[in-house]
mmJSON file of the N, C-alpha and C atoms, coordinates in Angstrom:
{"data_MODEL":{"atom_site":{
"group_PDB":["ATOM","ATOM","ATOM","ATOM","ATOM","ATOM","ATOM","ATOM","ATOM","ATOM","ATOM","ATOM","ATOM","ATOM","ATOM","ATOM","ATOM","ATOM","ATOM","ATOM","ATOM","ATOM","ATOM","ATOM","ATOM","ATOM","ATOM","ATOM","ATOM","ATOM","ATOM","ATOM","ATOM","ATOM","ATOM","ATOM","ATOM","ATOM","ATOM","ATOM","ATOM","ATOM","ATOM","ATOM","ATOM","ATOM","ATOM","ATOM","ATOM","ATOM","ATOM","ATOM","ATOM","ATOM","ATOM","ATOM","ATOM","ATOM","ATOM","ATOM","ATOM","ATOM","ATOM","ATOM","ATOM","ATOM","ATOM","ATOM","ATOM","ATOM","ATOM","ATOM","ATOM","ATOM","ATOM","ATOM","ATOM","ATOM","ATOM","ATOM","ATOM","ATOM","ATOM","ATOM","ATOM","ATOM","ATOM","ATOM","ATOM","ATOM","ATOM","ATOM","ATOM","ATOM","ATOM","ATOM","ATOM","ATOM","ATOM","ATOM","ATOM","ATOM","ATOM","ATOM","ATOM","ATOM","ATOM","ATOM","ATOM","ATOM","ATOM","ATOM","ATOM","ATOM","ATOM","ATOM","ATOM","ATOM","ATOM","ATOM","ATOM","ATOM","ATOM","ATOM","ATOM","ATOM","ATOM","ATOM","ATOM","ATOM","ATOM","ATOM","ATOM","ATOM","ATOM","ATOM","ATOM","ATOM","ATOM","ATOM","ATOM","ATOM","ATOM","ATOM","ATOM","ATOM","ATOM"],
"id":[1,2,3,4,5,6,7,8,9,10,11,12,13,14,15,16,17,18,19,20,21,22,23,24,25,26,27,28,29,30,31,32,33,34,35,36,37,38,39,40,41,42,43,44,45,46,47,48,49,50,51,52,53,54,55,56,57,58,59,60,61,62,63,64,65,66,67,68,69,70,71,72,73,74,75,76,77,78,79,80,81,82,83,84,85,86,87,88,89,90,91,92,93,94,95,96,97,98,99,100,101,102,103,104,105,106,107,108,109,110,111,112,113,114,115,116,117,118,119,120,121,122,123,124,125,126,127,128,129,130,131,132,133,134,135,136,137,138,139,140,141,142,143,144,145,146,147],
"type_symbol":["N","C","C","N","C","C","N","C","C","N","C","C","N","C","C","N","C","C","N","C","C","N","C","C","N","C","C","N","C","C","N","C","C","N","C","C","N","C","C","N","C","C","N","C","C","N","C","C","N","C","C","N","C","C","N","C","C","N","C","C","N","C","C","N","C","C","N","C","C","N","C","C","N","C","C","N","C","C","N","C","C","N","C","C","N","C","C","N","C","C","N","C","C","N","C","C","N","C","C","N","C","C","N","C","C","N","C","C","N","C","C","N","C","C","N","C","C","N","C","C","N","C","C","N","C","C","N","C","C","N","C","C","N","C","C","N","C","C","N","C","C","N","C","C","N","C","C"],
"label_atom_id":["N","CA","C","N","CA","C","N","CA","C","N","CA","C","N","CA","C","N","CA","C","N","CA","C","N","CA","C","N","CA","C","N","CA","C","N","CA","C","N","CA","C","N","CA","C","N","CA","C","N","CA","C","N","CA","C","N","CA","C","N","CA","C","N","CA","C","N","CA","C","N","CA","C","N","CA","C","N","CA","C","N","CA","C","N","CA","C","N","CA","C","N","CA","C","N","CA","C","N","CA","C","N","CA","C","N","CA","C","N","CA","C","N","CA","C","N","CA","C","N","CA","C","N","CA","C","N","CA","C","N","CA","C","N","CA","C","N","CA","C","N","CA","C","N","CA","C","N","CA","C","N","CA","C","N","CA","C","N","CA","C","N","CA","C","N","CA","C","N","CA","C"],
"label_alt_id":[null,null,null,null,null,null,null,null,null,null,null,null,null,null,null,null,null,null,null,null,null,null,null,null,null,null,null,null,null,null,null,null,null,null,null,null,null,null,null,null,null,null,null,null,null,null,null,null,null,null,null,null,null,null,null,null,null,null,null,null,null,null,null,null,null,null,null,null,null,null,null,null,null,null,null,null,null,null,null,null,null,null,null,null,null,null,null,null,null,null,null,null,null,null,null,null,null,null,null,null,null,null,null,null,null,null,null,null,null,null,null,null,null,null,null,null,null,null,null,null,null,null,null,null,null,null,null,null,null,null,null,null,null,null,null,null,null,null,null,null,null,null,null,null,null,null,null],
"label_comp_id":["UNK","UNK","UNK","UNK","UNK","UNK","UNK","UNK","UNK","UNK","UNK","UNK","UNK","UNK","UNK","UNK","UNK","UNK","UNK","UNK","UNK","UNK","UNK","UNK","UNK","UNK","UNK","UNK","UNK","UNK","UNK","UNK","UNK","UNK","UNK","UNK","UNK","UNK","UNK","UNK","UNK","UNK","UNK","UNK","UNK","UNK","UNK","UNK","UNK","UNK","UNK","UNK","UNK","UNK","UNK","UNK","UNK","UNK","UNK","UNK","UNK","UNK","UNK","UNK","UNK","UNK","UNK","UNK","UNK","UNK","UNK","UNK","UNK","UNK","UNK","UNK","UNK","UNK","UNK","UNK","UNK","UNK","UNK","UNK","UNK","UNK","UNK","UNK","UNK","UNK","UNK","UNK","UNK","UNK","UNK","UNK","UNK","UNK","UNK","UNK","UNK","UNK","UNK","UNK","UNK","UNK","UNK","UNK","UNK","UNK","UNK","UNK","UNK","UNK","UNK","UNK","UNK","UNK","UNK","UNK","UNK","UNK","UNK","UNK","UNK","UNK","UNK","UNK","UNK","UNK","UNK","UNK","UNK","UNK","UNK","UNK","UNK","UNK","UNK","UNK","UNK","UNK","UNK","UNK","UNK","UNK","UNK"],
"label_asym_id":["A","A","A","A","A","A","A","A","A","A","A","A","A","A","A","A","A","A","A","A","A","A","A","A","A","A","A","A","A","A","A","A","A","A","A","A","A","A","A","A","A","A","A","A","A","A","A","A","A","A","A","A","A","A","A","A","A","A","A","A","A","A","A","A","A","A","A","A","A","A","A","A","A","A","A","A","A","A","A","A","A","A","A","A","A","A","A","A","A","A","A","A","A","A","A","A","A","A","A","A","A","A","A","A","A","A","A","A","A","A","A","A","A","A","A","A","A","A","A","A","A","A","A","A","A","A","A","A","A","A","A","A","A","A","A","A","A","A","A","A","A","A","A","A","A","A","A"],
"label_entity_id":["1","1","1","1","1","1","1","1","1","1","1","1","1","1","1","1","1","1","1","1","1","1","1","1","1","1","1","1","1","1","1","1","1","1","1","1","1","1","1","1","1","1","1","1","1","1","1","1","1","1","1","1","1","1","1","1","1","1","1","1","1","1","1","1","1","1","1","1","1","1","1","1","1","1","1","1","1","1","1","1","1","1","1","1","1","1","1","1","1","1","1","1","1","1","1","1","1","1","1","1","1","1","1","1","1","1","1","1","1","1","1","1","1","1","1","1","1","1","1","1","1","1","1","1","1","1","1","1","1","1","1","1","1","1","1","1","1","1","1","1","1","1","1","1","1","1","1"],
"label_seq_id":[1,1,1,2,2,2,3,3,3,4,4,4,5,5,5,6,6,6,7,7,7,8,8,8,9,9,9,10,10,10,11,11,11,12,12,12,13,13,13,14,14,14,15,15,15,16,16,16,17,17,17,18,18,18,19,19,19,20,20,20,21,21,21,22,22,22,23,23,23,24,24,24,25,25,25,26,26,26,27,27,27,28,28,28,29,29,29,30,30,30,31,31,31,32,32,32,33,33,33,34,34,34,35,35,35,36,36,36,37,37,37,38,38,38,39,39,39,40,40,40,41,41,41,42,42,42,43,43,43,44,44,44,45,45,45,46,46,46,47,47,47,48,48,48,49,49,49],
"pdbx_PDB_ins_code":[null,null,null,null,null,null,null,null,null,null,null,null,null,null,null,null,null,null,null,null,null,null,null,null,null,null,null,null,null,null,null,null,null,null,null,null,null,null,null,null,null,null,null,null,null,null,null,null,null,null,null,null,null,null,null,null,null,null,null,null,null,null,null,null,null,null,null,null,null,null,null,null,null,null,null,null,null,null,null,null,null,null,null,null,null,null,null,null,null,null,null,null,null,null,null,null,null,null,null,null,null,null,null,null,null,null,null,null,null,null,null,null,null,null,null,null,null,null,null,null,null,null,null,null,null,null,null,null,null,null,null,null,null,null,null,null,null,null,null,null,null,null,null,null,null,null,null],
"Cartn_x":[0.834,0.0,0.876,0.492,1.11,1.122,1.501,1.221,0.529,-0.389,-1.842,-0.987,-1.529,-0.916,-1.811,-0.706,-1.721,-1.918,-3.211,-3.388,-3.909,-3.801,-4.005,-5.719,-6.387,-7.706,-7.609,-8.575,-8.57,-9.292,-9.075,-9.746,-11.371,-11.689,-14.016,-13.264,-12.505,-12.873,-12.491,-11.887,-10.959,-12.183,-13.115,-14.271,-15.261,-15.657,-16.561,-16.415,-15.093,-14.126,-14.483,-14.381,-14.589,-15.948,-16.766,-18.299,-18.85,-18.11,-18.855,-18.383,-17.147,-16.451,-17.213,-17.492,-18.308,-19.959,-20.751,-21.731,-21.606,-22.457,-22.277,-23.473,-24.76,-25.646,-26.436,-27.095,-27.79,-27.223,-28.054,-27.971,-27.697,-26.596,-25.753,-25.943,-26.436,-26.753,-25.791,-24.864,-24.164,-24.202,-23.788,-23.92,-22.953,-22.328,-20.704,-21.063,-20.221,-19.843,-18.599,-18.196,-16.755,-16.167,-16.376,-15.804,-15.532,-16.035,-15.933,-17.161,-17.181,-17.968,-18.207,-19.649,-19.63,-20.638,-21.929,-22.5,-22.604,-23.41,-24.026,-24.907,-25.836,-27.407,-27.25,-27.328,-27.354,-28.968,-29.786,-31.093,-31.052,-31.752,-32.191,-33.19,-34.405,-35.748,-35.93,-36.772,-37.68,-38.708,-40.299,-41.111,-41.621,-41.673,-42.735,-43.809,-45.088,-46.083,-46.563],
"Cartn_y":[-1.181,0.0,1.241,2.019,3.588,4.443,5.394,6.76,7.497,7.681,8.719,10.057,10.533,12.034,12.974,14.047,15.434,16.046,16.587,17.808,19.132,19.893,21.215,21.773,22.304,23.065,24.043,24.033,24.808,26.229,27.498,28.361,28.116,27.334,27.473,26.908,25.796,24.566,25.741,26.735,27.434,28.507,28.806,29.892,29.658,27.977,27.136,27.238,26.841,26.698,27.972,28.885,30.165,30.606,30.23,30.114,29.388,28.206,27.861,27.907,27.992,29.329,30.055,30.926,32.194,32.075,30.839,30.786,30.134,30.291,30.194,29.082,28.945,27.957,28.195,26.903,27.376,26.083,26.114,25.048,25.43,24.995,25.436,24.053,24.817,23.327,23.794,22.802,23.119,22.246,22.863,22.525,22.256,20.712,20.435,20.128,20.367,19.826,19.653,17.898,18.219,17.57,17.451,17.182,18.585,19.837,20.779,21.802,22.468,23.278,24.054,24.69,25.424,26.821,26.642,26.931,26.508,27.561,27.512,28.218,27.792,28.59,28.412,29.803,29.666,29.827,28.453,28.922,29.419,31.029,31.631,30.971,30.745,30.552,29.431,28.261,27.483,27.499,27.247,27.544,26.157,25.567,24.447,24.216,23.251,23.871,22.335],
"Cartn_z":[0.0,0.0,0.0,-0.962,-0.714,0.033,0.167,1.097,0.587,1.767,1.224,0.412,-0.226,-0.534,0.332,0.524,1.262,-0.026,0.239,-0.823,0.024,-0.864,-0.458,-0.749,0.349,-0.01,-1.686,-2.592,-3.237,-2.788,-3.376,-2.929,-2.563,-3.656,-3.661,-1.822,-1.478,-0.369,0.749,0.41,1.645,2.127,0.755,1.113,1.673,1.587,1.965,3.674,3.834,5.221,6.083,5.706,6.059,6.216,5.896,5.665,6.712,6.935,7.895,9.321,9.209,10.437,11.361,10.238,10.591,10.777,10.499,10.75,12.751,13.289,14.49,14.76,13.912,13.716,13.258,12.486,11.21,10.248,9.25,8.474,7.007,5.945,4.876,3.496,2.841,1.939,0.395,-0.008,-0.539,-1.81,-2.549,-4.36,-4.461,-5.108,-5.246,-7.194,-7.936,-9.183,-9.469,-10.047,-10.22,-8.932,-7.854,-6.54,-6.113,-6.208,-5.986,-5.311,-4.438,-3.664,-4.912,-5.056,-6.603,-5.834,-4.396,-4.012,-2.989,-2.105,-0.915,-0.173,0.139,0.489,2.513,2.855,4.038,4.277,5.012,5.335,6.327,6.13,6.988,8.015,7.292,8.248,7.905,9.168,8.495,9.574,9.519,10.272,10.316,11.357,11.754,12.242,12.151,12.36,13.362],
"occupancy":[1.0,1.0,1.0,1.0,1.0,1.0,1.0,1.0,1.0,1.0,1.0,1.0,1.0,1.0,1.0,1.0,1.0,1.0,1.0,1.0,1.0,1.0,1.0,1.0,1.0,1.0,1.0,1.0,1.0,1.0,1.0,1.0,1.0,1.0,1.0,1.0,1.0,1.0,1.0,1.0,1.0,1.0,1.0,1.0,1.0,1.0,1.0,1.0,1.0,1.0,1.0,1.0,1.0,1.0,1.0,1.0,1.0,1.0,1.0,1.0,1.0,1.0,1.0,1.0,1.0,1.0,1.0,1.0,1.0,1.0,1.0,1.0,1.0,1.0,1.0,1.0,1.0,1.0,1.0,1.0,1.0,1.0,1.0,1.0,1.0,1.0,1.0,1.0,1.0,1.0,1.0,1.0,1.0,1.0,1.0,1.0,1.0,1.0,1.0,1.0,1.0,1.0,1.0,1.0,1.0,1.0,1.0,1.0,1.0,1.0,1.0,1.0,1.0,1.0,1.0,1.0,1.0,1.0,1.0,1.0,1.0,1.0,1.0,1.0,1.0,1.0,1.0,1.0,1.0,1.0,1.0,1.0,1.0,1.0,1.0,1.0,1.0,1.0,1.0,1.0,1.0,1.0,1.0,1.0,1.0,1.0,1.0],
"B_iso_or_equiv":[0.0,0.0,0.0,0.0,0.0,0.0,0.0,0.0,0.0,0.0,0.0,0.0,0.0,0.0,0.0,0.0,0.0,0.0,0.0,0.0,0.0,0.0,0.0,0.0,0.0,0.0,0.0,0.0,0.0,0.0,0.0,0.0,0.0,0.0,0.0,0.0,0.0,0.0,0.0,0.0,0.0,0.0,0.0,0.0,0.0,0.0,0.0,0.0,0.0,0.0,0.0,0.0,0.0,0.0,0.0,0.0,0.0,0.0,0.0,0.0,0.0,0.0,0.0,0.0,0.0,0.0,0.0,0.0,0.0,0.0,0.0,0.0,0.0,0.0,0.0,0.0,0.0,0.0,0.0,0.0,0.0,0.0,0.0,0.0,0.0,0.0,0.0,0.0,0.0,0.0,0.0,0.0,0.0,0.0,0.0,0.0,0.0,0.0,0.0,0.0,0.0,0.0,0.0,0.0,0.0,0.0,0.0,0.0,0.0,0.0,0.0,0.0,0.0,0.0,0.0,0.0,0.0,0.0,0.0,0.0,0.0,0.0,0.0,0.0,0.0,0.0,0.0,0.0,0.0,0.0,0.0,0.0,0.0,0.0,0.0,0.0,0.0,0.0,0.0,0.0,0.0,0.0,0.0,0.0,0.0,0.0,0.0],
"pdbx_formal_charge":[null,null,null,null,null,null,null,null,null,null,null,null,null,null,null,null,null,null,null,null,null,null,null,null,null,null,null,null,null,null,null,null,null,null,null,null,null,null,null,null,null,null,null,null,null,null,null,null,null,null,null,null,null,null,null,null,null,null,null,null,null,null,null,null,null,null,null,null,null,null,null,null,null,null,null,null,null,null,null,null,null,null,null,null,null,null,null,null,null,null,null,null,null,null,null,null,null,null,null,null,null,null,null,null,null,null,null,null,null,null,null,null,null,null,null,null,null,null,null,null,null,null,null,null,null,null,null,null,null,null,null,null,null,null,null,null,null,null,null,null,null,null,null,null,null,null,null],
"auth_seq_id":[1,1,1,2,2,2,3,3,3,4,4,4,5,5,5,6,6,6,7,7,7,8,8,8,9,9,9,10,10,10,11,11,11,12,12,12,13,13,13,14,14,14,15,15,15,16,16,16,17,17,17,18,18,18,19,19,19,20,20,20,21,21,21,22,22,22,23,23,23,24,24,24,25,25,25,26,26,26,27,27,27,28,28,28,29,29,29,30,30,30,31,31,31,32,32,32,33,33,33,34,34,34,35,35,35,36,36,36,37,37,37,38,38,38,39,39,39,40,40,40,41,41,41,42,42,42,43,43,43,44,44,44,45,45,45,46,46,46,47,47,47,48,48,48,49,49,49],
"auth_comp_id":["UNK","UNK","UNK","UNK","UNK","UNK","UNK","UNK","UNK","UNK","UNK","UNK","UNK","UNK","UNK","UNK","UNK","UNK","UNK","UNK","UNK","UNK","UNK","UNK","UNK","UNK","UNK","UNK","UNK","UNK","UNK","UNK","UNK","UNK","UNK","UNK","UNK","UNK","UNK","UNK","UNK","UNK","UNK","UNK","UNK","UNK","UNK","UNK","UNK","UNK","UNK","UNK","UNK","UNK","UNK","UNK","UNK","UNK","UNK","UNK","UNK","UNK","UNK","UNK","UNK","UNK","UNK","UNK","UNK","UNK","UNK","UNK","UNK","UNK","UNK","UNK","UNK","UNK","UNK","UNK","UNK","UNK","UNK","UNK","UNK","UNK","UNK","UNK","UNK","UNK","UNK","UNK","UNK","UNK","UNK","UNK","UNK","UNK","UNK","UNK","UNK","UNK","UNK","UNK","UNK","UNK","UNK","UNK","UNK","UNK","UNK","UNK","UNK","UNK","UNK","UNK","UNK","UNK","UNK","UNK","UNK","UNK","UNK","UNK","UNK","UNK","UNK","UNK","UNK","UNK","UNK","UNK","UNK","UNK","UNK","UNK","UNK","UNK","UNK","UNK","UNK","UNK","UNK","UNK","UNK","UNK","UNK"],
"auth_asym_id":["A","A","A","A","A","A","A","A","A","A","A","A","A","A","A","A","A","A","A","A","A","A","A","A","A","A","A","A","A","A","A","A","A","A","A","A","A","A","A","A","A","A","A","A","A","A","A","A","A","A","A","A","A","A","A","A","A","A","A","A","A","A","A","A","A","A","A","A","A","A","A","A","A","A","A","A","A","A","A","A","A","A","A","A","A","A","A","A","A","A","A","A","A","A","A","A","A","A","A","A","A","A","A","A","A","A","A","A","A","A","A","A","A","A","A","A","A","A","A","A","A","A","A","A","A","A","A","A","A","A","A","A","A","A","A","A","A","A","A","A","A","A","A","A","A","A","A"],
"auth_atom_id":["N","CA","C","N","CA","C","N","CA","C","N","CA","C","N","CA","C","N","CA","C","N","CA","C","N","CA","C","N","CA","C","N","CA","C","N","CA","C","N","CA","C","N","CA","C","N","CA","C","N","CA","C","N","CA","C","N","CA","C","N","CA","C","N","CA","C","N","CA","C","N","CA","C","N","CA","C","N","CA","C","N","CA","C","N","CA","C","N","CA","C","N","CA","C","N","CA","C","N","CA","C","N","CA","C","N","CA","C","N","CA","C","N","CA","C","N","CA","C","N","CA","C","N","CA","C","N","CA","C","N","CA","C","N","CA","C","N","CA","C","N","CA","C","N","CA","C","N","CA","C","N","CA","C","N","CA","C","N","CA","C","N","CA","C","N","CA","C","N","CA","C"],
"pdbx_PDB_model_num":[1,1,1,1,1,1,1,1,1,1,1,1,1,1,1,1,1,1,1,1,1,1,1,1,1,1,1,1,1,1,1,1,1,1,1,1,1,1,1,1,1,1,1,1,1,1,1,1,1,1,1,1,1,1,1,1,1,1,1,1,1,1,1,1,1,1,1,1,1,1,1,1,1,1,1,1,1,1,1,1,1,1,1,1,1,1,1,1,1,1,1,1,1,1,1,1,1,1,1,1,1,1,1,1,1,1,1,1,1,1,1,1,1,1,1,1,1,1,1,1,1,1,1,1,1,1,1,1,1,1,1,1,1,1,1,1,1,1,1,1,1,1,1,1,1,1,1]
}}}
């Protein structure tokens, strides 16, 4: 067996990183294409009944 390789965050993965950092709670639904973060919807609200 080989040695894993490290790789490095790309910027979209480093903004993603930072995104959810800074959210404190709350729920983030994210759009990947590619193996790549492309989007992300921070939901504000959801109301239950």
């Amino acid at each position: 067996m080989g040695e894993k390789e490290l790789s490095k965050n790309t910027e979209k993965e480093e903004k993603l990183l930072q995104l959810i950092r800074e959210l404190k709670f709350g729920e983030i639904h994210i759009y990947v294409a590619d193996g790549q973060p492309v989007r992300a919807e921070e939901i504000k609200r959801s109301v239950k009944f």
